[in-house]
C-alpha positions, 0 to 999 in steps of 0.5 A: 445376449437376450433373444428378441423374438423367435418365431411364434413355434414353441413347442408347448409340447410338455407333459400334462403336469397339473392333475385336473382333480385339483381344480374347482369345476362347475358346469358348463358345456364345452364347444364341441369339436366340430365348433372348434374346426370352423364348421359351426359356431356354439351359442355361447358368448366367447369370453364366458370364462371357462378357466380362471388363473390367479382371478384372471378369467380366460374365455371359452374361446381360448378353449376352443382354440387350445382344443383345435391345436389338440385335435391337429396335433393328434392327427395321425399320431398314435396316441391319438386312438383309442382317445375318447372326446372327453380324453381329447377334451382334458388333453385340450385343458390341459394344454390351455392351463399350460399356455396361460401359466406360462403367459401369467409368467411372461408378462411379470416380464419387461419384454423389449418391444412386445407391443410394436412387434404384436402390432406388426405381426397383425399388420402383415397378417391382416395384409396376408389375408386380403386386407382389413374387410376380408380379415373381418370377413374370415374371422367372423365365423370364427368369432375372431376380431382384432383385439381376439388375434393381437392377443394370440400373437401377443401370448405366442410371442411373449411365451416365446419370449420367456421360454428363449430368455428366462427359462433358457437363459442358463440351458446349456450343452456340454460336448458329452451331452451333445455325444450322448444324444447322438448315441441314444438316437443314434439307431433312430436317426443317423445309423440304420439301414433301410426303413418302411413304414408298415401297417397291417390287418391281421385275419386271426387263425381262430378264424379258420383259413377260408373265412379268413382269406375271404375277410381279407380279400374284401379288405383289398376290394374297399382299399382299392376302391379308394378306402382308407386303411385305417378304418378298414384297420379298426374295422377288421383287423383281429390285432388288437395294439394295432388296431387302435393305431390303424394297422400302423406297427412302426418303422422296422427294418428288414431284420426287425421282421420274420422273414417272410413279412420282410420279403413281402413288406420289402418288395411292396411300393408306397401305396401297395398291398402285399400278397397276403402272407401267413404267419403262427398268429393268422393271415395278414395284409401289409401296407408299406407307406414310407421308404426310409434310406439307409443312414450312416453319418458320424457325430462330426456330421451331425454335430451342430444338430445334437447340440440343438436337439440335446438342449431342446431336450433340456429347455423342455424339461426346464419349462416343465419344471416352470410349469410344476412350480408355477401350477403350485403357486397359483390358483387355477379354477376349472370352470368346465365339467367332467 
């Protein structure tokens, strides 16, 4: 039985499956990202298309908004560093190239009720903003209107829509597939001891002990005094792949860890520097920021959820392989430069 509508939460998470190189550009200015998070407007008209699908032009709007779900989505996530605008800037064409390729394939669909449910869902918005002035008030400055929001939630819901029912239709779990998902993430999720989420600086031996000591300690007298870690991170730490991630090193148990950095990263509270503890590779500063209970559940306990993740797994890879024929087919032009 066909889905009617699903929360306008799909994951367009797919892999970037359309080599930009393909595509016709020409220039224009992208928005910048600053323009994209509210804080000003570019002077440009927001349909100017800068993407065009099989003749149907997509505006520079739409662009910005698939730029400022990249740029919230790679928030603290360890991709995101080491990112330049530019790789930012494909991540969002992508993206966007992805949403309307799928959108062009929805709407070959007959999708029950699409209208009324647009037209309700944009009722209780504008509602759940104050009323019709102050929805015209917030989404001014956003170069928002009325006809602008019914398209997105439109292009959510039909997405949705045709992920769940078309896609989905046939996307199916078997108890071996289900039982093979727990396995795999069995270390990960359900069976592990105690886990901490660590970052670190590393102070280089190379450095020599006293000048090294004296870096670190000035790293503790910024944090203290309210800094960040992370750019206190890329600012001093001589560990490269870290570096680039803000000190973080992962989720680790005690085992994962030499000994004295399990000691000292084990008896740390959230928020805490250690002491500083000396290793083969230099000095290093350790901040715990997360402490993961030990879990021990069976597969009968978590049953239901294996088969929901096994086939999240599976529908994204169907989408994915949507994607790659659809990206065949059609013809996508790229109206923005390099």
């Amino acid at each position: 039985m066909a889905r009617r509508f699903v929360a306008c939460t799909v994951a367009f998470a797919v892999v970037c499956l359309l080599p930009l190189g393909r595509f016709v550009r020409a220039a224009q200015t992208p928005p910048s990202q600053e323009a994209v998070l509210g804080k000003t407007a570019p002077p440009i008209d927001p349909d100017t298309p800068v993407l065009r699908i099989n003749g149907r032009d997509i505006g520079e709007i739409w662009y910005e908004r698939a730029l400022a779900q990249t740029v919230a989505e790679l928030q603290g996530a360890s991709e995101a560093h080491g990112l330049d605008n530019a790789m930012v800037r494909e991540k969002a064409l992508e993206r966007l190239i992805e949403q309307e390729l799928l959108y062009d394939l929805a709407m070959r669909e007959e999708i029950p009720g699409l209208d009324e449910e647009v037209e309700r869902r944009f009722q209780a918005f504008v509602e759940r903003v104050g009323g019709k002035e102050e929805f015209e008030r917030k989404a001014a400055p956003r170069r928002l209107d009325e006809r602008r929001v019914r398209r997105i939630i439109s292009r959510e819901l039909a997405n949705s829509w045709y992920v769940e029912n078309v896609i989905g239709r046939d996307v199916t779990v078997t108890e071996e597939e289900a039982r093979a998902y727990y396995e795999a993430n069995k270390s990960e999720k359900y069976d592990h001891p105690e886990k901490r989420k660590i970052y670190q600086i590393l102070a280089a031996a190379s450095r020599g002990k006293e000048a090294a000591l004296a870096r670190l300690e000035e790293v503790r007298r910024r944090y203290e005094k309210g800094e960040g870690f992370g750019p206190l991170a890329r600012e001093f730490s001589d560990e490269p792949a870290s570096r680039l991630q803000q000190g973080f090193i992962g989720y680790r148990t005690r085992d994962d860890l030499p000994p004295q950095v399990a000691e000292a990263c084990f008896s740390a509270k959230p928020g805490e520097l250690t002491p500083v503890v000396e290793t083969k590779f230099g000095y290093h500063l350790f901040l715990v920021t997360e402490i993961v209970p030990p879990e021990h559940r069976s597969f009968e306990e978590v049953r239901e959820e294996a088969f929901e993740k096994a086939r999240a797994m599976k529908l994204r890879r169907a989408v994915q392989a949507a994607l790659k024929r659809a990206g065949r087919d059609a013809k996508v032009e790229v109206l923005l430069p390099h």
